[in-house]
C-alpha positions in Angstrom: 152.1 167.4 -63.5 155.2 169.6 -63.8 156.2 170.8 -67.7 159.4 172.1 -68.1 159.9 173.0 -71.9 163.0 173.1 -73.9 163.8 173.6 -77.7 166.3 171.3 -78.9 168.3 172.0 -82.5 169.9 169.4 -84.3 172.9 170.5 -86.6 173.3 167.8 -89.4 176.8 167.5 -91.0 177.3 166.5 -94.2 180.7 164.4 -95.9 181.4 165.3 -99.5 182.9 162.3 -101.5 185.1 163.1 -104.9 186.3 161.0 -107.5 188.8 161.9 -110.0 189.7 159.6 -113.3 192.7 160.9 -115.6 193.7 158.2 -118.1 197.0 157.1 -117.6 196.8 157.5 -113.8 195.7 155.9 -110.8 192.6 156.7 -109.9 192.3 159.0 -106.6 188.9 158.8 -104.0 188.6 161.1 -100.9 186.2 160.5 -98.0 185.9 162.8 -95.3 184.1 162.9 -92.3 183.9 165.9 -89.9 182.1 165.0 -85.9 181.3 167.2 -83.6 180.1 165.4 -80.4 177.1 167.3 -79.0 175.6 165.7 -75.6 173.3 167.0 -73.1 171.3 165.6 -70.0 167.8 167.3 -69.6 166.4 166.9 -66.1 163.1 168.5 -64.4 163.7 171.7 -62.6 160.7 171.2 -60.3 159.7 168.6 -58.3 156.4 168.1 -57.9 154.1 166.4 -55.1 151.5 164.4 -58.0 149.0 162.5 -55.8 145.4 163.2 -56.9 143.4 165.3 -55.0 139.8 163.3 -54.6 137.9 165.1 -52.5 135.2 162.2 -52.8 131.5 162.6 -52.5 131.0 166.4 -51.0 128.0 168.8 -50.0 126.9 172.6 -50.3 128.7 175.1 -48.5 131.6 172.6 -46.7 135.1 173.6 -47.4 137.9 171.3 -47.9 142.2 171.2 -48.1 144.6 169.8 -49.7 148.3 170.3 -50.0 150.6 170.4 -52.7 154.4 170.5 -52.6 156.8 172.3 -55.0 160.5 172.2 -54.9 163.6 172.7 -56.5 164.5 169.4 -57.9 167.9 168.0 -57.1 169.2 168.6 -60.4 168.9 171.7 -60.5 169.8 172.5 -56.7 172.9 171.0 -57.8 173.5 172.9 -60.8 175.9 176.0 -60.2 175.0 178.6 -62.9 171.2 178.6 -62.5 169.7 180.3 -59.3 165.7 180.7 -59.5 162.7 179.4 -60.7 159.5 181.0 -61.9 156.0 178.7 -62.4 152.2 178.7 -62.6 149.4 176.7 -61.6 147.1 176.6 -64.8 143.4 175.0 -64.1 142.1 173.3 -66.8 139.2 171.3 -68.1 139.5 167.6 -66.5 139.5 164.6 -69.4 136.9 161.1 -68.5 138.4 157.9 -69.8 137.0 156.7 -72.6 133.9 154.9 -73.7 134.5 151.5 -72.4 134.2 148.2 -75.1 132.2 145.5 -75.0 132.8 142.2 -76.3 129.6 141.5 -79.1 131.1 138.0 -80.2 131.6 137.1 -83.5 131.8 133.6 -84.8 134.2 132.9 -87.9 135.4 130.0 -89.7 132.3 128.1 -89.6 131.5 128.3 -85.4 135.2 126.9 -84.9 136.8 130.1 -83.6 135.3 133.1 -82.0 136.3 136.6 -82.4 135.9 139.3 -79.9 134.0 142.1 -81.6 134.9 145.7 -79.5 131.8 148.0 -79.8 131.2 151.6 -78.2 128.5 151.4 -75.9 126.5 155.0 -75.6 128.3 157.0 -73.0 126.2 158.2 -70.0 126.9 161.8 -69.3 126.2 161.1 -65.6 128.2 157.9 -64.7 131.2 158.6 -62.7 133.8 157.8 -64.4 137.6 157.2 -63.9 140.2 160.4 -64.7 141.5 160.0 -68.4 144.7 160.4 -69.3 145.1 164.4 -70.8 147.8 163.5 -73.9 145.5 160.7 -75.4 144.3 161.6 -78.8 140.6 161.1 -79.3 138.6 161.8 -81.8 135.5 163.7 -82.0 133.1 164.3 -85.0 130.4 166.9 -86.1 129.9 169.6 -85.1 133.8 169.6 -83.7 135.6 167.7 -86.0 138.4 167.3 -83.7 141.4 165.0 -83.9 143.9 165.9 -81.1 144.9 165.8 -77.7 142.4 165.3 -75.0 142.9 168.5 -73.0 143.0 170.2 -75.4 139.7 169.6 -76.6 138.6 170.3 -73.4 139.6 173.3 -72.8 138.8 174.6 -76.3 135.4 173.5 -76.5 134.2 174.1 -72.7 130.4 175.3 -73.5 129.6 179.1 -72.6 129.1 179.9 -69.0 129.1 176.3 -68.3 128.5 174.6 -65.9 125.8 177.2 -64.8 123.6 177.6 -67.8 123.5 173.7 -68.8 119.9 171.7 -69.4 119.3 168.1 -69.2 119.9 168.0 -72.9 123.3 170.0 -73.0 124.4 167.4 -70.8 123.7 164.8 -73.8 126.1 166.7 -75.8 129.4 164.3 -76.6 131.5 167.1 -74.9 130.3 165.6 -71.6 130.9 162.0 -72.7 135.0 163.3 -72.8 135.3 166.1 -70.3 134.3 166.5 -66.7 132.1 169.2 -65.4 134.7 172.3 -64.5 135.9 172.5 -61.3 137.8 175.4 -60.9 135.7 178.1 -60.6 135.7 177.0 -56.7 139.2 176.3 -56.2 141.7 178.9 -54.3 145.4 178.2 -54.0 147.1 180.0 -51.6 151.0 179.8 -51.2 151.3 179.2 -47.3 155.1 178.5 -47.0 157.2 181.8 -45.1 160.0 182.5 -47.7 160.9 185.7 -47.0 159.4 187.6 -49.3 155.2 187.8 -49.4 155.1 189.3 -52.9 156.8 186.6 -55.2 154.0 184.1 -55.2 150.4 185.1 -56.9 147.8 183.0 -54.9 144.1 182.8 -56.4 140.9 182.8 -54.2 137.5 180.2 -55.0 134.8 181.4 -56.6 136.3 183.1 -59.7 135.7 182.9 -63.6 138.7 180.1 -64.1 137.8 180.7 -68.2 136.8 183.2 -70.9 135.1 182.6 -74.2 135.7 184.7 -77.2 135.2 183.8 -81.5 138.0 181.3 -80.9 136.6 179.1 -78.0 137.2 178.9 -74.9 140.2 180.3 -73.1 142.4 180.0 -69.3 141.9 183.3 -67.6 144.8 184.7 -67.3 143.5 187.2 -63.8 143.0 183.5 -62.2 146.3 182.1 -63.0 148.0 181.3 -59.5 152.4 181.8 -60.0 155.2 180.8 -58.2 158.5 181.9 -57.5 161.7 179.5 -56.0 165.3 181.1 -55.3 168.7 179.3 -54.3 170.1 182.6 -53.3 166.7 183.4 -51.2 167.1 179.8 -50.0 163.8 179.6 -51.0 163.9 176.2 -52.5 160.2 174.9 -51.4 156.4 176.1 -51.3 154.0 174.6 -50.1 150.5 175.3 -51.8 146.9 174.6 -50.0 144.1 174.0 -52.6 141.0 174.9 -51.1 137.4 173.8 -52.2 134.3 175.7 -51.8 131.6 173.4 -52.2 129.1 176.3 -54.1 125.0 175.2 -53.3 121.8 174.6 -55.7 119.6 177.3 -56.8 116.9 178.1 -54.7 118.3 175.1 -52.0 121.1 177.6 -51.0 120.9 178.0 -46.7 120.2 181.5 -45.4 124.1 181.7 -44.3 125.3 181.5 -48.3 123.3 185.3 -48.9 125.4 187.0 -46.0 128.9 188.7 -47.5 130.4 188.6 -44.8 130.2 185.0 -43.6 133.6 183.1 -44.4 135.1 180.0 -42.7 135.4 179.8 -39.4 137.8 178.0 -37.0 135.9 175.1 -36.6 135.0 174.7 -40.8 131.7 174.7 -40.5 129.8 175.2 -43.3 127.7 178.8 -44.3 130.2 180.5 -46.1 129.2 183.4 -49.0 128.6 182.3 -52.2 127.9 184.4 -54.7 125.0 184.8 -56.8 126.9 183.7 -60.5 128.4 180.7 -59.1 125.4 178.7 -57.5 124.6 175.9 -59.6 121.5 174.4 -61.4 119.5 171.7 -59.7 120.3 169.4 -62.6 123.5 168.6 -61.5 123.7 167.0 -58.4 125.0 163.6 -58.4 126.7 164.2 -61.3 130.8 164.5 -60.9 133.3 167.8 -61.2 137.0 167.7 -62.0 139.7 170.1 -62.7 143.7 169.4 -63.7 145.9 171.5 -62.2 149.1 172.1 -64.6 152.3 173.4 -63.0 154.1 174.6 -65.4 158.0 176.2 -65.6 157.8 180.1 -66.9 161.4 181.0 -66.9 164.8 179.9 -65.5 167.3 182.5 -64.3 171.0 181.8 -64.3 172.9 183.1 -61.2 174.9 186.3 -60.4 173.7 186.7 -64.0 176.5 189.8 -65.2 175.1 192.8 -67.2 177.6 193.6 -70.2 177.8 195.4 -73.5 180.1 194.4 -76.3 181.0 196.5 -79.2 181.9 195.0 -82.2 183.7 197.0 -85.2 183.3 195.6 -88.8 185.2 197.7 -92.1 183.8 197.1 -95.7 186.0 197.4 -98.3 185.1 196.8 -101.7 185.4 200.1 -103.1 189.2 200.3 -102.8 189.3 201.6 -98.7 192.2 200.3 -97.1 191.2 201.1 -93.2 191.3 198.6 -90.4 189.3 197.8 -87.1 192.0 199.7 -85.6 191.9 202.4 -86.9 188.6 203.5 -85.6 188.4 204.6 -81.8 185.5 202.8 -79.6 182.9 204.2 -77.1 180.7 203.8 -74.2 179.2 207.2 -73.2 182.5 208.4 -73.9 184.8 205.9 -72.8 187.4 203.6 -74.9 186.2 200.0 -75.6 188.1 197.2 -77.6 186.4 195.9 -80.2 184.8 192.1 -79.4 185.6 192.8 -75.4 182.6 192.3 -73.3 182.3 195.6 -70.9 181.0 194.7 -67.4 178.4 197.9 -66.9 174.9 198.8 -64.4 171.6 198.6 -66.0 170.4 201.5 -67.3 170.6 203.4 -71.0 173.7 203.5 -72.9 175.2 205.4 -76.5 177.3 204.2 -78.7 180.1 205.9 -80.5 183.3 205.8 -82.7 186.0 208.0 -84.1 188.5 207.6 -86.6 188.7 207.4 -90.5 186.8 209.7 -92.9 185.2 208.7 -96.1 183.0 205.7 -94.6 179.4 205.4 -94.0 178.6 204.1 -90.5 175.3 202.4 -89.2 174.6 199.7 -86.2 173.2 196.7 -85.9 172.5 194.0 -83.1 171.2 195.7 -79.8 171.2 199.2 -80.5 168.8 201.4 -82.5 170.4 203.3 -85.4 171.5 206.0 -83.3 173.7 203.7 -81.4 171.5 203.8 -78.4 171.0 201.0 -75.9 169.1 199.6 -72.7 170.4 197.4 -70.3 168.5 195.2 -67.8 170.0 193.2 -65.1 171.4 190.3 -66.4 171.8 191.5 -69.9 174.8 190.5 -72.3 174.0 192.8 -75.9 176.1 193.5 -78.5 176.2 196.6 -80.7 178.0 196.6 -84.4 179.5 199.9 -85.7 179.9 198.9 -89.8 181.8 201.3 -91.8 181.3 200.9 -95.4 183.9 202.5 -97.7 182.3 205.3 -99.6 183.8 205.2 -103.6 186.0 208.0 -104.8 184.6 210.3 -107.8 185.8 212.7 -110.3 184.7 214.3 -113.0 187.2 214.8 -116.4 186.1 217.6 -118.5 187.4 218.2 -121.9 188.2 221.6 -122.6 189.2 222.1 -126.5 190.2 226.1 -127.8 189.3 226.6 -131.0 189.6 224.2 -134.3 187.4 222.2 -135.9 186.6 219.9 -132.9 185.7 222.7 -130.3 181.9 221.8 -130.4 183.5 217.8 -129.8 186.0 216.9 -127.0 184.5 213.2 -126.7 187.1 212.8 -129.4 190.0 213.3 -127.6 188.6 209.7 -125.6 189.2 211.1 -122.3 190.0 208.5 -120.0 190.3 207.3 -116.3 192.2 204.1 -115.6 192.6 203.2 -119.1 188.3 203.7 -119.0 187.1 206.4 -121.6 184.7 208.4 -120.2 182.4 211.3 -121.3 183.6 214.6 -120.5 181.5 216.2 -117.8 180.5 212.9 -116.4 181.0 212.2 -112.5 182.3 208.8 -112.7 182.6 206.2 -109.1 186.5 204.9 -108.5 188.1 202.6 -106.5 190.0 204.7 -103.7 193.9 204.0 -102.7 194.0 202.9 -106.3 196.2 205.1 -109.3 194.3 206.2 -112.0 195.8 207.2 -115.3 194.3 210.5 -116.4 194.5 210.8 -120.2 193.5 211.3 -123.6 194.2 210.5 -127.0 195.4 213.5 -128.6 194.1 214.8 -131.7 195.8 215.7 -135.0 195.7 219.5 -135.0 195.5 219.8 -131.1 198.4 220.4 -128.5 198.0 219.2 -124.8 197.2 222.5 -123.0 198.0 221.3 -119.8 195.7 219.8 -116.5 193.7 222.2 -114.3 190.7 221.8 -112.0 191.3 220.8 -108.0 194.7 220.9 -106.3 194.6 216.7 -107.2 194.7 217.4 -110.9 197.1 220.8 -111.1 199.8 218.5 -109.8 199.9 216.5 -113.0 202.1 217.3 -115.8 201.5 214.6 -118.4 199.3 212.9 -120.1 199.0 209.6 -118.3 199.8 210.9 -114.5 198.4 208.7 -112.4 195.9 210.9 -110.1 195.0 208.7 -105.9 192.2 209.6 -104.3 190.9 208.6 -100.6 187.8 207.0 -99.5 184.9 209.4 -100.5 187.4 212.0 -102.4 185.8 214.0 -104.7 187.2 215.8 -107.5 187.4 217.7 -110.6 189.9 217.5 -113.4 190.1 219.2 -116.9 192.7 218.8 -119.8 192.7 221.1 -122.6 193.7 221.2 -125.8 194.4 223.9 -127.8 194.3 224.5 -132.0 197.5 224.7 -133.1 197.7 227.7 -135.2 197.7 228.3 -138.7 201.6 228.9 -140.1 202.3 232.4 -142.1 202.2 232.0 -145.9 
């Protein structure tokens, strides 16, 4: 079967209703509704030749085809903006129908009706049964306690080293009653369509370990896991794959031609082919039945002429009074000017990001490059890297400076201020930027205002109450002093 899986999202929208009641008025009700129509047709990618493969009854050492067709489906050969396909061909555990019911009788109602009564009969580990279907849920007790798919209880539970270390009383294990004996191990699929290119398609040769077991269970090998590859732009839309069986031999009732290396199939497919040592099977299995699904699955979906771009985007905070704009920072791409939000057509290969423009802002990326502004492109690529800029707050520091007098030892009493916000003297205090501040005091009985001092910012003023504008990041010092006035002659 082919599986081609997608992840579908649903957005839910909701519509608010409110109702307003003022006395005296009509009443007023709003109901809105908001719909955005969202529609999409999902079609198969692959199309896939699904006729069983029954190779029937078959005997040591003979080798036996089959085909298998995979194709682009038309859907997606008709479908512009993707190009090429890659798949596998998973081998896993094959699921038996059922128990079958049988009908006990039960009469009811005094003998006047009669009720069919379904009961399990015992399963027989060696009856041939028909294939089961792989999504059925069963349900299977101690020790496995398992409620889930079929094949997936299968797969997981596949005993050890199985089917070669198996007794007549593993067989009687309910695992049998479920699950085929596995198959795969003597399966090869070879990729025997001419498409131009030898190396896109992974093809798997018979007697291999199809399965690993760890703490978890068993597990698909991944070594043994034949892949695919289809191309509109190759116009290599088809493979064809042959699934050869290699029919492995009993212990110890192997022919003399299955110990030889180097005997292989000849023209004629006569049987005496090598089998190895790990893959002959034990005499308690004959007559009993094999089976393996083969799962072609979808990997990935390329689009076509897929273009490689990087997109830088600029974002400014300012909540700490900074005034710039995305414009007012120059964009780069190892040196050359970008526009902000404009996708940039470039080569794969390794790319840096960088800007220019206003001081007094703290920069870091985001989105596809590292925090150097680095970035790696692959074919087929569309990344975007964010320059933020974060305005950094202004600072100064008002000092009180107070000559002589009774409050020399206190100039927190002058209540310094900074935008009407009385501060300690000495303290570094965080402003808004691009923003006047009032610089002032309250002055003292005793006192005269000395005058400002301190950086250029602050010798500028010449009142009590100048406003003082600093820039993103600014940071300054500013003193006021006050001086004793002095004592009058007597």
């Amino acid at each position: 079967m082919s599986k081609l899986k997608l992840n579908l999202k649903r957005a839910a929208i909701g519509a608010g209703t409110i109702g307003v009641i003022v006395a005296g008025a009509a009443a007023f009700s709003a109901f809105e509704s908001h719909i955005i129509n969202v529609t999409a047709r999902i079609e198969n990618a692959l199309f896939v030749q699904e006729d069983a493969i029954d190779f029937g009854t078959v005997f040591p050492q003979e080798y036996l085809t089959s085909d298998v067709r995979v194709a682009l489906s038309d859907s997606f050969l008709g479908e512009d903006r993707v190009d090429d396909i890659r798949y596998v061909i998973k081998q896993k555990p094959k699921v038996k129908e059922p128990c079958r019911l049988v009908d006990a009788g039960v009469n009811t109602l005094g003998g006047l009706i009669r009720v069919a009564q379904a009961l399990p009969l015992p399963c027989d580990p060696h009856e041939n049964p028909n294939p089961g279907d792989p999504y059925q849920t069963i349900e299977v007790g101690a020790p496995y306690d398992f409620v889930g798919p079929a094949w997936r209880f299968c797969e997981e539970n596949l005993p050890e080293n199985a089917p070669y270390g198996l007794t007549e009383e593993d067989l009687n294990d309910e695992y049998w009653q479920h699950c085929y004996l596995p198959l795969a191990n003597y399966l090869s699929k070879h990729e025997t369509t001419v498409d131009g290119d030898p190396d896109n398609d992974f093809s798997v040769e018979a007697f291999h370990q199809a399965y690993f077991w760890d703490g978890d269970g068993a597990h698909l090998n991944p070594d043994f896991i034949a892949t695919g590859f289809l191309a509109k732009s190759d116009d290599d839309t088809e493979d064809s794959w042959t699934i050869d069986l290699k029919v492995p031999c009993f212990i110890n009732q192997c022919a003399q031609e299955a110990d030889n290396e180097q005997n292989d199939i000849g023209d004629d497919g006569i049987p005496g082919f090598f089998v190895p040592t790990e893959f002959r099977l034990p005499q308690i299995l004959e007559h009993l039945v094999f089976g393996t699904d083969l799962w072609i699955e979808v990997t990935e979906v390329s689009l076509a002429e897929q273009a490689t771009t990087l997109t830088v985007i600029k974002e400014v905070i300012k909540d700490d009074g900074g005034d710039a704009v995305v414009g007012d920072f120059a964009l780069f791409i190892e040196g050359n000017p970008v526009i902000s939000g404009v996708p940039v057509p470039l080569a794969p290969g390794s790319y840096t990001v960088s800007e220019s423009g206003v001081s007094g802002y703290d920069d870091s990326f985001s989105g596809d490059c590292d925090i150097l502004g680095e970035v790696t492109l692959n074919e087929g690529d569309n990344l975007t890297c964010t320059i933020t800029n974060d305005d950094i707050p202004a600072t100064i520091t008002l000092t009180k400076v107070v000559n002589g007098g009774p409050l020399a030892g206190n100039p927190n009493a002058f209540l310094p201020s900074v935008g009407g916000q009385v501060v300690s003297s000495g303290s570094s205090e965080q402003v808004d930027s691009n923003t006047p501040l009032a610089i002032n005091e309250s002055l003292q009985s005793g006192y005269t205002f000395g005058g400002f001092g301190g950086d250029v910012e602050c010798n500028v003023l010449a009142n009590l109450g100048d406003p003082i504008t600093l820039n993103e990041g600014d940071s300054v010092s500013c003193t006021i002093t006050n001086n004793v006035n002095p004592v009058p002659p007597e």
